[in-house]
N, CA, C and O atoms as CSV, one atom per row, in Angstrom:
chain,resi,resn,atom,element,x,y,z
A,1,UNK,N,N,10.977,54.495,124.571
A,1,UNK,CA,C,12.360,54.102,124.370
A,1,UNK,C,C,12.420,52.661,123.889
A,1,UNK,O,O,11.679,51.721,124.176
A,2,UNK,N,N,13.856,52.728,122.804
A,2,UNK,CA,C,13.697,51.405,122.395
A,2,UNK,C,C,14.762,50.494,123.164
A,2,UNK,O,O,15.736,51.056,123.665
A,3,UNK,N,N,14.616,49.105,123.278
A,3,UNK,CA,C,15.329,47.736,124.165
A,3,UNK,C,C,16.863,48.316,123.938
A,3,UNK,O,O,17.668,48.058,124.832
A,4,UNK,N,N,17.188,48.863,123.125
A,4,UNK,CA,C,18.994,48.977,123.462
A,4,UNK,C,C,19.364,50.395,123.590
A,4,UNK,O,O,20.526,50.725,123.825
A,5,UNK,N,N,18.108,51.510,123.395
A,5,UNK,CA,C,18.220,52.552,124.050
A,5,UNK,C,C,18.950,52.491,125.529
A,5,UNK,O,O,20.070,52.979,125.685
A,6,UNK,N,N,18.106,51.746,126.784
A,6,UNK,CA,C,18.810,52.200,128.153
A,6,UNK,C,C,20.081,50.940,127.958
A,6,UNK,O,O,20.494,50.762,129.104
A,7,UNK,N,N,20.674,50.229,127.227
A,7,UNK,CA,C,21.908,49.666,127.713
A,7,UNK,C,C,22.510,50.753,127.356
A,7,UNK,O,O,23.205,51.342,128.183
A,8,UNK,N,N,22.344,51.313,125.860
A,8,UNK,CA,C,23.493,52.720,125.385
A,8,UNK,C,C,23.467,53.709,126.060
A,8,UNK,O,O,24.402,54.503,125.957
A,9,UNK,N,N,22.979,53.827,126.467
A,9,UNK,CA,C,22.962,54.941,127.393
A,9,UNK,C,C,23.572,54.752,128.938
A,9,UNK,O,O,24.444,55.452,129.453
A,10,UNK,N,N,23.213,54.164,129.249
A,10,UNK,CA,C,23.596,53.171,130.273
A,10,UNK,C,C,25.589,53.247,130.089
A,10,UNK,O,O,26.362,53.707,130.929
A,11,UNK,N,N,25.953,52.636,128.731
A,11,UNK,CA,C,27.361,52.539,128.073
A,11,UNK,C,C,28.234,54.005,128.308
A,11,UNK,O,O,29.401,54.290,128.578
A,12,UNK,N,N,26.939,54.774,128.039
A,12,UNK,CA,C,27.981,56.159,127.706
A,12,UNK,C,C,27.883,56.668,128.427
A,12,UNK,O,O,28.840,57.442,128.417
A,13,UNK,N,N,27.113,56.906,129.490
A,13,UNK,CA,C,26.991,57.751,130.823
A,13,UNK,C,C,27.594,56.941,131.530
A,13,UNK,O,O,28.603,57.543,131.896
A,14,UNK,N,N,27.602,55.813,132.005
A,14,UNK,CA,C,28.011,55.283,133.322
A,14,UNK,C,C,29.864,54.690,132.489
A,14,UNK,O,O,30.894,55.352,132.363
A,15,UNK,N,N,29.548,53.154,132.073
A,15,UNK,CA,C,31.004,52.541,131.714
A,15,UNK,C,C,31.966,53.395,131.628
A,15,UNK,O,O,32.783,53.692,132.500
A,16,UNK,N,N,31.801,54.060,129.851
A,16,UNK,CA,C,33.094,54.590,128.963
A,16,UNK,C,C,33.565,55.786,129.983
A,16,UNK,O,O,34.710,56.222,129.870
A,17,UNK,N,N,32.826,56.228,130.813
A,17,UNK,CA,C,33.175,57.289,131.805
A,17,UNK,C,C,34.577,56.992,132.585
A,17,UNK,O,O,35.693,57.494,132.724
A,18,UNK,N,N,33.665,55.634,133.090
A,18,UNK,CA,C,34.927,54.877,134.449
A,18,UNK,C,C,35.813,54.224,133.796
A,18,UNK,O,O,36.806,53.784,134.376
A,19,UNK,N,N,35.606,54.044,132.454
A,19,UNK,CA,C,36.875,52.881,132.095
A,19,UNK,C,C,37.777,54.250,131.361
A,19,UNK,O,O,38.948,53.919,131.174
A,20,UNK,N,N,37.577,55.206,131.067
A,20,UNK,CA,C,38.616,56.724,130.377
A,20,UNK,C,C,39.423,57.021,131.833
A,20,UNK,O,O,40.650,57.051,131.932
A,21,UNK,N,N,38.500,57.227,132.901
A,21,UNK,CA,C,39.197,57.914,134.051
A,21,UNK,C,C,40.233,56.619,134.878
A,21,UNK,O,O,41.141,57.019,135.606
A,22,UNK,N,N,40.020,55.119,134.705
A,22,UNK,CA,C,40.873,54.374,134.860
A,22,UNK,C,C,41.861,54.022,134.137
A,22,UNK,O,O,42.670,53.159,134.477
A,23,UNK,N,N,41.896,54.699,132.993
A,23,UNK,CA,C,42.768,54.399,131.670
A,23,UNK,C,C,43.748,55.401,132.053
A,23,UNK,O,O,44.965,55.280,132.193
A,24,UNK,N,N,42.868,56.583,132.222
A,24,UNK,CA,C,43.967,57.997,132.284
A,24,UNK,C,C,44.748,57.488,133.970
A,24,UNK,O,O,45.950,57.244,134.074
A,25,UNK,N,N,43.944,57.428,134.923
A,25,UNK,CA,C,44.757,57.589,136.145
A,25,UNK,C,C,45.776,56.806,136.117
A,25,UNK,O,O,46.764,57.083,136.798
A,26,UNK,N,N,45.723,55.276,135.043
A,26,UNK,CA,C,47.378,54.516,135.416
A,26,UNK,C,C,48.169,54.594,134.686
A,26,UNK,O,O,49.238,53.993,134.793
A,27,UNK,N,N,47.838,55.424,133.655
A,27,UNK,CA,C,48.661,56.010,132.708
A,27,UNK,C,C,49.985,57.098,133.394
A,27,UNK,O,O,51.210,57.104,133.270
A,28,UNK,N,N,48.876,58.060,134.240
A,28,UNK,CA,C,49.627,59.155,134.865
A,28,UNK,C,C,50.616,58.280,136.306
A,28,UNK,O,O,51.661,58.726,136.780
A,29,UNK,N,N,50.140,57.403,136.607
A,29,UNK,CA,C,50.558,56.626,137.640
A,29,UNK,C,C,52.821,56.037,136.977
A,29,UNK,O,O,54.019,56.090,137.257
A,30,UNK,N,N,51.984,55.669,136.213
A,30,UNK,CA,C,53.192,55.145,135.117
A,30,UNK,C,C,54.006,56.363,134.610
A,30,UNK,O,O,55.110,55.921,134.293
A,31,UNK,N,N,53.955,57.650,134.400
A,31,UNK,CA,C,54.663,58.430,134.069
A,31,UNK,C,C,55.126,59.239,135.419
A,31,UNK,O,O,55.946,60.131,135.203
A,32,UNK,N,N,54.900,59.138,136.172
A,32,UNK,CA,C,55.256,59.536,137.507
A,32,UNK,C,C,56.438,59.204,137.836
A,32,UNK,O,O,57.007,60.123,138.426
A,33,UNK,N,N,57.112,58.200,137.696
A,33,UNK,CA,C,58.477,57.667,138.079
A,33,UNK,C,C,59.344,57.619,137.007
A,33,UNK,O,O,58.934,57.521,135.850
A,34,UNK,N,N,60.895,57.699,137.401
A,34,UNK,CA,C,61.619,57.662,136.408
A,34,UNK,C,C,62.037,56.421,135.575
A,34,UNK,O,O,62.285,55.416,136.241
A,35,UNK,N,N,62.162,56.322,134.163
A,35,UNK,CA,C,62.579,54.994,133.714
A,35,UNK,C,C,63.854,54.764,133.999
A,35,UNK,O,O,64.742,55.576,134.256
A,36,UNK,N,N,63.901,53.251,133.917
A,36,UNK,CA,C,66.115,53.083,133.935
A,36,UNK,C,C,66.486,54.058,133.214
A,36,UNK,O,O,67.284,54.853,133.711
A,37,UNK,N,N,66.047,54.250,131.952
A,37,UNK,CA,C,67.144,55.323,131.309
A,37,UNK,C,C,67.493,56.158,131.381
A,37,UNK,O,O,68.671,56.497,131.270
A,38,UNK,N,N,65.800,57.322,131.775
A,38,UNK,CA,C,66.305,58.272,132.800
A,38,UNK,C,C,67.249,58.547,134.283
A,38,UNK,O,O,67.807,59.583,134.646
A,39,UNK,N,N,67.173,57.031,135.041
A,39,UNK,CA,C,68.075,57.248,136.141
A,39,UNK,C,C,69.662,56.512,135.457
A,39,UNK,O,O,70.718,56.555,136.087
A,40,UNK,N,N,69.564,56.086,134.539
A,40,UNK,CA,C,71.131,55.994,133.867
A,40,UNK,C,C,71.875,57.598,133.573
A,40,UNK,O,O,72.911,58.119,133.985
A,41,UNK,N,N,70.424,58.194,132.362
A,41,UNK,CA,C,71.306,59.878,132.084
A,41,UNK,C,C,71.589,60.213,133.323
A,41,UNK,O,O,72.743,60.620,133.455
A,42,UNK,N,N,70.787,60.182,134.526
A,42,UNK,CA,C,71.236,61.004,135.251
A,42,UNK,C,C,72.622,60.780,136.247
A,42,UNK,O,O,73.459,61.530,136.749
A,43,UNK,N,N,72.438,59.732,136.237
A,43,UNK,CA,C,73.949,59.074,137.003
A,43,UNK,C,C,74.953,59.309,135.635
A,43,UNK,O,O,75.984,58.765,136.030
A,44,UNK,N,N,75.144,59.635,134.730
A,44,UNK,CA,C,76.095,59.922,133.419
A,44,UNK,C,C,76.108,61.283,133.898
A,44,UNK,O,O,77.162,61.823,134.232
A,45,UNK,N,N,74.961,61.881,133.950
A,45,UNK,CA,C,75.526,63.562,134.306
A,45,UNK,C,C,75.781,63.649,135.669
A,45,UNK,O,O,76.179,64.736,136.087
A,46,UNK,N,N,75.662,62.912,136.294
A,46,UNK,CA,C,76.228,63.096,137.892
A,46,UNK,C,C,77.373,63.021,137.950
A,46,UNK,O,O,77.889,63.983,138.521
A,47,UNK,N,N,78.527,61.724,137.340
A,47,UNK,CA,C,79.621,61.542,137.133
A,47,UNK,C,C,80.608,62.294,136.475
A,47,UNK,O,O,81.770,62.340,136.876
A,48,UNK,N,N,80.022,63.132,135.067
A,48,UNK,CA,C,80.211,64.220,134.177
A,48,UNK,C,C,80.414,65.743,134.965
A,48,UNK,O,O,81.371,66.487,134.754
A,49,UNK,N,N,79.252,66.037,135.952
A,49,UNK,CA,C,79.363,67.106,136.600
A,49,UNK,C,C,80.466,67.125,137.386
A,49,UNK,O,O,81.211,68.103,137.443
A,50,UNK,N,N,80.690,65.765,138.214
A,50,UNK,CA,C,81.992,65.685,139.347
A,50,UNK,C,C,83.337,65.706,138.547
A,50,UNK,O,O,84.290,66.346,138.989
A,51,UNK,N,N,83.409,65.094,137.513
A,51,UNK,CA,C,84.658,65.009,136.515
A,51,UNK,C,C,84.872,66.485,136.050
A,51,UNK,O,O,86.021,66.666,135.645
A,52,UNK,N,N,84.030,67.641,135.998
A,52,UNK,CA,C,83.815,68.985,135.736
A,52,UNK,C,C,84.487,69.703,136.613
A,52,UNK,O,O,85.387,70.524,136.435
A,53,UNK,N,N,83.798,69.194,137.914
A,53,UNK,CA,C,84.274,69.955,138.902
A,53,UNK,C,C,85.512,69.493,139.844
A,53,UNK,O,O,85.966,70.136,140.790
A,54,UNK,N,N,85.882,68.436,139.447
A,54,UNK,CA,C,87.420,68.137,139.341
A,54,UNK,C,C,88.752,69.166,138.788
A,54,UNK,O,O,89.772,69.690,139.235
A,55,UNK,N,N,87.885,69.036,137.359
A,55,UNK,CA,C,88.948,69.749,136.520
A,55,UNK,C,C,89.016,71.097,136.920
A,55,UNK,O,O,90.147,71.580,136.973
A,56,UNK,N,N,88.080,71.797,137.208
A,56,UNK,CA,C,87.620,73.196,137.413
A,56,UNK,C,C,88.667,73.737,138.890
A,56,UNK,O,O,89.153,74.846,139.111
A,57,UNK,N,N,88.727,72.705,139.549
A,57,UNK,CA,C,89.450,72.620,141.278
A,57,UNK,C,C,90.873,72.634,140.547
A,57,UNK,O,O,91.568,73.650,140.570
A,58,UNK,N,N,91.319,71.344,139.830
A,58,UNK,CA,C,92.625,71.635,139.221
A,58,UNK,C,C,93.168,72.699,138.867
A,58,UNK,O,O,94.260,73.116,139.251
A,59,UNK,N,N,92.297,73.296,137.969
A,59,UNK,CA,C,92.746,74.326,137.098
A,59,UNK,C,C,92.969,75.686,138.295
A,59,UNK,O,O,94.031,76.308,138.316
A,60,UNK,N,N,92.176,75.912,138.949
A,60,UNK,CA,C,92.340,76.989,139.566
A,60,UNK,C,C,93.428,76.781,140.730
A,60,UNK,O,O,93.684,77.730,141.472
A,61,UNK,N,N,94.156,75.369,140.914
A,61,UNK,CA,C,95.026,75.014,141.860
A,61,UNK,C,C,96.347,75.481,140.933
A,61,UNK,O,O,97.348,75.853,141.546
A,62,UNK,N,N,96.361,75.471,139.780
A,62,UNK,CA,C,97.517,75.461,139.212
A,62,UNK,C,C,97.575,77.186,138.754
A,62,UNK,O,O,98.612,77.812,138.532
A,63,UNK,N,N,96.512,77.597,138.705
A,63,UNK,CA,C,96.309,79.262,138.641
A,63,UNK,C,C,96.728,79.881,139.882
A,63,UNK,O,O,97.136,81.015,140.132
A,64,UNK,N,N,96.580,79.134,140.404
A,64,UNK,CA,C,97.095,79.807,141.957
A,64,UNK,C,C,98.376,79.939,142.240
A,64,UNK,O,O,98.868,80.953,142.735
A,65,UNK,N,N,99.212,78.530,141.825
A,65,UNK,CA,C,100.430,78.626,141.599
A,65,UNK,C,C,101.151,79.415,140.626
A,65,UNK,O,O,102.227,79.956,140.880
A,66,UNK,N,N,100.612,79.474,139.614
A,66,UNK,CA,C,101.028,80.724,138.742
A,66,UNK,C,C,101.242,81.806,138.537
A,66,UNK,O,O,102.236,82.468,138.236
A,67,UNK,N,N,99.673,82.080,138.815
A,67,UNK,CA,C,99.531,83.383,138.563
A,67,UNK,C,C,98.511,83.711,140.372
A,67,UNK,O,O,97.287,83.830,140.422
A,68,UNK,N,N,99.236,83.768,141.327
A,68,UNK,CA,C,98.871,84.298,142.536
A,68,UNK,C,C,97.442,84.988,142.411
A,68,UNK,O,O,96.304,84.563,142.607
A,69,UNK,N,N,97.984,86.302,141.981
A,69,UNK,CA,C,96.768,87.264,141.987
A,69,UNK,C,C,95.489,87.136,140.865
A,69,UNK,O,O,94.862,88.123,140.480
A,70,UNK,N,N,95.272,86.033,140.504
A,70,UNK,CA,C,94.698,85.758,139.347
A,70,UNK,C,C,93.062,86.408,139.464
A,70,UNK,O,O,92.321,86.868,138.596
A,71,UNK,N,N,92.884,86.217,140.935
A,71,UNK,CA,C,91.627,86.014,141.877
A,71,UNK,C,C,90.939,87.490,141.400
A,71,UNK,O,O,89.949,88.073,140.958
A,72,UNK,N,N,92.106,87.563,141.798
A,72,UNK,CA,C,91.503,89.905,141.999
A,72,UNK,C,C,91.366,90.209,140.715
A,72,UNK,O,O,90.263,90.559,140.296
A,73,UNK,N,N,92.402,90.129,139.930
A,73,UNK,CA,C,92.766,90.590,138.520
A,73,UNK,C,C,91.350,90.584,137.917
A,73,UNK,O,O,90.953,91.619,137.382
A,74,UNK,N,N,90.548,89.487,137.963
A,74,UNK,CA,C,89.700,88.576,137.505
A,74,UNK,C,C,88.213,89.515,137.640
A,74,UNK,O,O,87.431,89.654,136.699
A,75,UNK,N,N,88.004,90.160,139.127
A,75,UNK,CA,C,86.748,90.232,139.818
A,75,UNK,C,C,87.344,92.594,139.312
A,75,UNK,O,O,86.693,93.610,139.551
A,76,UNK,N,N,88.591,92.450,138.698
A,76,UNK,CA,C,88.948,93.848,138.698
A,76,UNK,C,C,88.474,94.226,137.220
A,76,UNK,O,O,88.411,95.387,136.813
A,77,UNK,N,N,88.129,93.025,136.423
A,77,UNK,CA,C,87.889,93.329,135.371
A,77,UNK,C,C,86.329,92.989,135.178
A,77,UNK,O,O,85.974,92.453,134.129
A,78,UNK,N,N,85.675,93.205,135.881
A,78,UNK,CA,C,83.941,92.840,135.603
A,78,UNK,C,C,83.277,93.966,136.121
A,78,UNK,O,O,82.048,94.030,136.084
């Protein structure tokens, strides 16, 4: 064997091994949690869903007043 035979080897079996599997693990470390932006969309659709289900409570408050039997009519036709 020649003088830079066992460092290369040495390089590719031992180092580039541990420095890929430390590269990858804080990579995955880092994608594990959510970014601000993701916890922004989600507080936008949190607020969006309740504003939904606002309207949805309304609407069927004023169906009720209307049209009483709306309920049955509804479950008579499915």
């Amino acid at each position: 064997m020649g003088f830079l035979e066992v460092p290369l080897i040495l390089l590719f079996v031992i180092v580039i091994p541990i420095a890929l599997i430390g590269h990858y693990a804080t990579e995955m470390k880092k994608a594990k949690g959510l970014t601000a932006q993701d916890e922004a969309t989600l507080d936008d659709l949190r607020r969006l869903s309740e504003k939904l289900e606002d309207r949805l409570e309304t609407l069927e408050r004023i169906l009720d007043d209307e049209v009483p039997d709306w309920r049955s009519r509804r479950h008579d036709t499915l």
